[in-house]
N, CA, C and O of each residue as an XYZ file, in Angstrom:
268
protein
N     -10.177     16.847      0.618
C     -10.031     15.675      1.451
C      -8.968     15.964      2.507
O      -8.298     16.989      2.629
N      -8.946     14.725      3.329
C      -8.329     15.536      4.876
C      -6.740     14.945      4.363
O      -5.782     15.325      5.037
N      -6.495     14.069      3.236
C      -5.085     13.395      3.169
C      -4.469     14.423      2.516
O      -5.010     15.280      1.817
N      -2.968     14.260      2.855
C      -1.837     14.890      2.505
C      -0.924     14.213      1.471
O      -1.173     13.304      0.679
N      -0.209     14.654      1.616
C       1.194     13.786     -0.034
C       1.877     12.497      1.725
O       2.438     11.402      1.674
N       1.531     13.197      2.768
C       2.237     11.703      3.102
C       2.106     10.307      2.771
O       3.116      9.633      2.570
N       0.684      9.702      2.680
C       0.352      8.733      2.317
C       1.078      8.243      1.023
O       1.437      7.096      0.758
N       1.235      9.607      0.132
C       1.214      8.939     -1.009
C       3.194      8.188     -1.236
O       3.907      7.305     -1.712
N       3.112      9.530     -0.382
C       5.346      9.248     -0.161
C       5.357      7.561      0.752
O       6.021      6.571      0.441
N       4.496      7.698      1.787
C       4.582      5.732      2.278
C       4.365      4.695      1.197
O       5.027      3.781      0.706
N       3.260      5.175      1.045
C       3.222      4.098     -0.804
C       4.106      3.624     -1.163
O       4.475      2.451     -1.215
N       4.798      5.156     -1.633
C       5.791      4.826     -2.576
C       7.165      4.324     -1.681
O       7.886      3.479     -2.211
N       7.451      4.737     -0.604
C       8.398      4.169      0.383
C       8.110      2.701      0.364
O       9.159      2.085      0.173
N       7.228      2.033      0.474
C       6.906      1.051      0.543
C       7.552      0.183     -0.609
O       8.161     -0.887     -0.623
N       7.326      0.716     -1.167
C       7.088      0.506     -2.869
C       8.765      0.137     -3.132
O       9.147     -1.010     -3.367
N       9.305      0.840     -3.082
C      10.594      1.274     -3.169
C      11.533      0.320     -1.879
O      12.424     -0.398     -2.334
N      11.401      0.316     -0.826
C      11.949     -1.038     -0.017
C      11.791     -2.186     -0.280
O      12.627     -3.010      0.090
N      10.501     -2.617     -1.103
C      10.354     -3.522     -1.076
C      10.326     -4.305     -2.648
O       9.740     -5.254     -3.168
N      11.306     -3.312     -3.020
C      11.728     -3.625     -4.403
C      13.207     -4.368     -3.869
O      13.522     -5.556     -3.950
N      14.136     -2.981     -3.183
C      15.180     -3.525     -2.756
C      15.534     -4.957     -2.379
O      16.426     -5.657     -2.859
N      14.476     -5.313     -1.225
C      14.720     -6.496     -0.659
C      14.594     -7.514     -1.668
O      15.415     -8.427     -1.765
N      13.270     -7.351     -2.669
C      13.394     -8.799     -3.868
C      14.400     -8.381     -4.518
O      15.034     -9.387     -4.836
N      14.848     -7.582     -4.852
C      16.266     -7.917     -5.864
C      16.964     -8.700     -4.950
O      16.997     -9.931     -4.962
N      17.623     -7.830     -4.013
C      18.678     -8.400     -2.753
C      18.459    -10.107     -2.549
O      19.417    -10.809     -2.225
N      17.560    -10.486     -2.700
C      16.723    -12.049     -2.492
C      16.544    -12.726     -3.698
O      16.173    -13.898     -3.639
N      16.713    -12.275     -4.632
C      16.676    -12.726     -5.957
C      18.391    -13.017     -6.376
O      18.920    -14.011     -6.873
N      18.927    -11.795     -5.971
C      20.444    -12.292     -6.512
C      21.338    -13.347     -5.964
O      22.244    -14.014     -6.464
N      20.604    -13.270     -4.347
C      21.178    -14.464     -3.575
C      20.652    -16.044     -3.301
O      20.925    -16.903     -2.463
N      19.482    -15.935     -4.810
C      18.826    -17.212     -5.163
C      17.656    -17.597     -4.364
O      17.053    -18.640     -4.613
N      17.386    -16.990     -3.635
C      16.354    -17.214     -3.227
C      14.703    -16.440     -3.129
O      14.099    -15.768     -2.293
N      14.411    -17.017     -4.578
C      13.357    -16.495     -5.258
C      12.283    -16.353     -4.564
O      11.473    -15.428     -4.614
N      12.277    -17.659     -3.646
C      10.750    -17.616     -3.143
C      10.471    -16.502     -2.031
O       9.451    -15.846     -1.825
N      11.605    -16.501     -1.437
C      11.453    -16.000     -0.120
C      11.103    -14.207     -0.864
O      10.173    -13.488     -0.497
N      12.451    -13.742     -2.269
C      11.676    -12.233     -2.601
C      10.367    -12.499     -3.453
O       9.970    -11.394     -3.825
N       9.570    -13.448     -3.897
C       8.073    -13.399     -3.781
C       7.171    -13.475     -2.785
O       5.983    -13.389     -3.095
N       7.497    -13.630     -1.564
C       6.986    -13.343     -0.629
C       7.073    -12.140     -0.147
O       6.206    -11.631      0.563
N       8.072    -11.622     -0.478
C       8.263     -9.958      0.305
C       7.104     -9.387     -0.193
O       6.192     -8.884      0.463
N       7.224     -9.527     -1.727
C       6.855     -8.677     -2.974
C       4.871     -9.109     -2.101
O       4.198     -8.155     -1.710
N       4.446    -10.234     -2.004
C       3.727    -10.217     -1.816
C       2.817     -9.637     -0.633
O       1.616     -9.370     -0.656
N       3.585     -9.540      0.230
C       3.510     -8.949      1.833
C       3.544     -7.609      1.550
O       2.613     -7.051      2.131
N       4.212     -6.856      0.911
C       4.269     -5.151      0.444
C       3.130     -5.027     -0.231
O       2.583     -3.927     -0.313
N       2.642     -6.075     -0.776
C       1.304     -5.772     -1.870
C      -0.065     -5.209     -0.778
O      -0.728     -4.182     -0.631
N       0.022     -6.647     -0.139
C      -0.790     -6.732      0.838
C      -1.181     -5.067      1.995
O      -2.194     -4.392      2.175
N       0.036     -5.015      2.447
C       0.292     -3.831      3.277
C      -0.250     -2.445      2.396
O      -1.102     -1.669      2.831
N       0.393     -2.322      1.148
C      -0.670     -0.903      0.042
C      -2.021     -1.364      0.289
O      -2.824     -0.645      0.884
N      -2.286     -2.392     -0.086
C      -3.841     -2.474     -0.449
C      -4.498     -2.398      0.609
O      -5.674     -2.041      0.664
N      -3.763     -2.744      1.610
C      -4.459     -2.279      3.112
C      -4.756     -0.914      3.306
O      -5.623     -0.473      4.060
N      -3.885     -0.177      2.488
C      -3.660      1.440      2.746
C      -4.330      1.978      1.993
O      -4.645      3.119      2.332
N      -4.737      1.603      0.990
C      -5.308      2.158     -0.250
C      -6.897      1.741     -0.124
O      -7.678      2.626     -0.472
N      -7.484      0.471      0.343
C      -8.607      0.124      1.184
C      -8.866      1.102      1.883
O      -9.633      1.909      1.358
N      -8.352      1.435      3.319
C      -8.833      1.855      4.321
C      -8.612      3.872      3.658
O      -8.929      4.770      4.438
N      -8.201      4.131      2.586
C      -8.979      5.692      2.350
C      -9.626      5.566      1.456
O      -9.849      6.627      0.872
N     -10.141      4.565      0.970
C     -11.353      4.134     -0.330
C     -12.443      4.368      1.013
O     -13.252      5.252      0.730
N     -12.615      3.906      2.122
C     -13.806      3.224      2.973
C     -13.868      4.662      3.454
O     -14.901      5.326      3.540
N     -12.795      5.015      3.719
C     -13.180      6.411      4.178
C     -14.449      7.303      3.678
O     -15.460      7.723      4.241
N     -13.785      7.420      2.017
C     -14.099      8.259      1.006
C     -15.344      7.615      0.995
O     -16.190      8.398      0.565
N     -15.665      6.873      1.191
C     -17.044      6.138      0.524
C     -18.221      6.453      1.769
O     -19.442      6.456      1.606
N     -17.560      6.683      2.904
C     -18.132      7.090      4.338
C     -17.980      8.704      4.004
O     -18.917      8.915      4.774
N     -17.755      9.567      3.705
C     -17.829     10.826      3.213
C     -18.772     10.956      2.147
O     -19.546     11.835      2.525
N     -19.111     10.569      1.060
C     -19.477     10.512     -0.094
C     -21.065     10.634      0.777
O     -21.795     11.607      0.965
N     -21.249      8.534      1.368
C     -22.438      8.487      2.170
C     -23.198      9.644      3.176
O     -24.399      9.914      3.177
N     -22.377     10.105      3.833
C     -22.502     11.167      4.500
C     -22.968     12.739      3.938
O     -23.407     13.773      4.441
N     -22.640     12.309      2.760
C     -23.116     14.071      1.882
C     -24.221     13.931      1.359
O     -24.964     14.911      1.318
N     -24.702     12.504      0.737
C     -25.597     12.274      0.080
C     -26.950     11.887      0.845
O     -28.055     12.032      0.323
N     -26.732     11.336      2.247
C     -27.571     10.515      2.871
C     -27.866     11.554      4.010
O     -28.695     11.110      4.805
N     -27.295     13.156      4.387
C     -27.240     13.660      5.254
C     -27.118     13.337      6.491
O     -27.928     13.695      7.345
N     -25.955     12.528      6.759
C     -26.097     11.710      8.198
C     -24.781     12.337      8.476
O     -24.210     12.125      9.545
């Protein structure tokens, strides 16, 4: 496949900031606002993790369907 370990290091960058910020938002009581982070970081992977599923699935199509 054409991906590298970068993707997987943003992930986890991702992953990892946006841990920071809900603690940071959690200790200063304001819960909702770090469930929203938490939720917005979710959003943003699954965007990332979507769009090389569609890929892969457009490769796959492409081997099988000879197009």
């Amino acid at each position: 496949m054409g991906y590298d370990v970068n993707t997987i290091f943003q992930i986890a960058g991702i992953g990892i900031v946006v841990a920071m910020i809900h603690t940071v938002l959690k200790q200063m009581g304001k819960e909702d606002w770090a469930h929203w982070v938490t939720l917005i970081g979710f959003v943003v992977v699954l965007y990332m993790v979507a769009t090389i599923v569609d890929n892969l699935f457009q490769k796959i199509k492409g081997v099988f369907l000879f197009q």
